[in-house]
Every structure is written in structure tokens, then in C-alpha cells.
N, C-alpha and C positions, 0 to 999 in steps of 0.2 A: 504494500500500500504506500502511495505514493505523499509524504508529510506536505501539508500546505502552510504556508506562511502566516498567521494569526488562528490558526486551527487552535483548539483545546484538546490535548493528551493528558491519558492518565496514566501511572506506573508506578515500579516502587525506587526507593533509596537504595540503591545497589552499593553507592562508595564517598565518604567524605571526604575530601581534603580540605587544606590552607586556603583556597581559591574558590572552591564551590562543592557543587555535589553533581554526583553522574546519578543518574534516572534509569532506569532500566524499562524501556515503553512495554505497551501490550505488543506490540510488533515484534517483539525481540529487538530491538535495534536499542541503544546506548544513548543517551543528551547530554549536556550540562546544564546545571542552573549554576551560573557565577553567583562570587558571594554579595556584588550588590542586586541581583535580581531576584535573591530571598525573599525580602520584605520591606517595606516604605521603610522601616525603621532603621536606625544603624547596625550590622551586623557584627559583634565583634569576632566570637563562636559560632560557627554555621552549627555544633552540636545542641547550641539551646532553644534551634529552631528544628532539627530534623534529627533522624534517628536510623540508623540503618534497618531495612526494609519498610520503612513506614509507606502508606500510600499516599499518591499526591497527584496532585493536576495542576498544566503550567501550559502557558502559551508560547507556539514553536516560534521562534523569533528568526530565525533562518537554517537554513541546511546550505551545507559550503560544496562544492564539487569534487569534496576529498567523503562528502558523507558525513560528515560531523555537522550533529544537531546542537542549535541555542535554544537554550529552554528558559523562561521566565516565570516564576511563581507569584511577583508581584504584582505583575498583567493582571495575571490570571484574577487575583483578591480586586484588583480595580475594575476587572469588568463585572464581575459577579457583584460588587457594591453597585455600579452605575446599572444594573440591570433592573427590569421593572417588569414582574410576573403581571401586571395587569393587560389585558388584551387594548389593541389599537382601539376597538373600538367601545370599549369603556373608560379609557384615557379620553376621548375626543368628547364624550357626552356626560362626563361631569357637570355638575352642576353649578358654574363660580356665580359667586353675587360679581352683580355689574353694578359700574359707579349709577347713583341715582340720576343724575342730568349730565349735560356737559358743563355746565357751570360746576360742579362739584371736581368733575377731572380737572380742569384749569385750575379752578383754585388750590389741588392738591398738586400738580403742576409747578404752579408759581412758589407752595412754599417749598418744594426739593428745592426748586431753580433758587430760592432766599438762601436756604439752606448754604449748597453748595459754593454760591458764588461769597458770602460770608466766611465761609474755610478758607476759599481761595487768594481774599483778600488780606486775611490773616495769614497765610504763607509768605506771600509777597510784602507785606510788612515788615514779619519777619527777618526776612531776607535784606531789609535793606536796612534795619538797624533800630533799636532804641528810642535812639538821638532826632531819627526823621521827625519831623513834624511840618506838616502841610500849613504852607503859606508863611513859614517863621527861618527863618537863616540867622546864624550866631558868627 
């Protein structure tokens, strides 16, 4: 079977080292997860995240022309978060409250737009000092 590029495999911990771990696919065929494609987090020990023979699923990140497979486990945890079991079409037929007029959109509108341009003003203040004061020179 022929590995596809963002495919999801599953297999087990065959071998750890200093650098990552090899996967041993349902294929028979061999992977790496390097040690930063473990997990979001910093990895210092790949052993206080994996375990020889434990089971695991990772996204194939490439296959090279010598046959050596990249595997990714932290893909794998970020698309299983970004995933959403609900069907397309009960996503679309939710039922959101809608602003009440358009007078209500604008004026919630105008006060982000206060909001924000207020921050931005204050940045730029910032930035030019203290001392600044509008219409006064020492």
C-alpha cells in the first residue's frame, strides 16, 4: 500500500532513541517521529511520552525515495482537536441570534472601532515619549 502525504497511520513503538522514535506501521514498513514532532510541548525524554510497543497514530509527513517514512504525532493531536464530529449540515442550521436592527450592528461596530483605535493611540504615544505633549514645546 502505497503511504500518502497527510494520511493518518497507526502502529506501534518499535525503538526509542536520543532523536525520536521509529513506529513500526500496520504495513510492516518502519517511520520516525523526530523528537520535536512528539508533542506541542517541549520534549526533553521522548520516554515520558512513549513507551516501547505502545500504540499510536501520526501523520505521514513524507516518504523520501530511499523509502524512509516522516511521521508526526503532533499533527496528528492538532487535527483530531481542530476536528468537529458534527455533520455539515447541522453546522450550517444552527441557530445564532442575529443582531436586532442595523442600528445595533453599527453601534456595536463603532464601539470595537473606539475601542481599538484608543489602544492604538496609546501605542503610539507610547512610543514617542513621556515628555510629548500636544501643542506645548520646552
Amino acid at each position: 500500500m502505497q503511504l500518502e502525504i497527510g494520511s493518518v497511520v497507526k502502529g506501534r513503538v518499535s525503538g526509542i532513541t536520543k532523536f525520536g522514535a521509529f513506529i513500526t506501521l500496520d504495513e510492516g514498513k518502519t517511520g520516525l517521529v523526530h523528537i520535536s514532532e512528539i508533542s506541542k510541548d517541549f520534549v526533553n525524554d521522548i520516554n515520558e511520552f512513549l513507551k516501547i510497543d505502545q500504540e499510536v497514530e501520526a501523520v505521514v509527513l513524507s516518504v523520501d525515495e530511499k523509502g524512509r517514512i516522516a511521521l508526526s504525532m503532533r499533527r496528528f493531536t492538532e487535527l483530531q482537536k481542530n476536528r468537529t464530529d458534527t455533520p455539515p449540515a447541522d453546522f450550517f442550521s444552527r441557530n445564532e441570534i442575529a443582531p436586532a436592527s442595523f442600528e445595533d450592528m453599527m453601534h456595536k461596530f463603532k464601539t470595537i472601532s473606539d475601542d481599538k483605535m484608543t489602544d492604538l493611540k496609546k501605542g503610539v504615544q507610547a512610543k514617542r515619549g513621556v515628555s510629548y505633549k500636544k501643542g506645548k514645546r520646552t
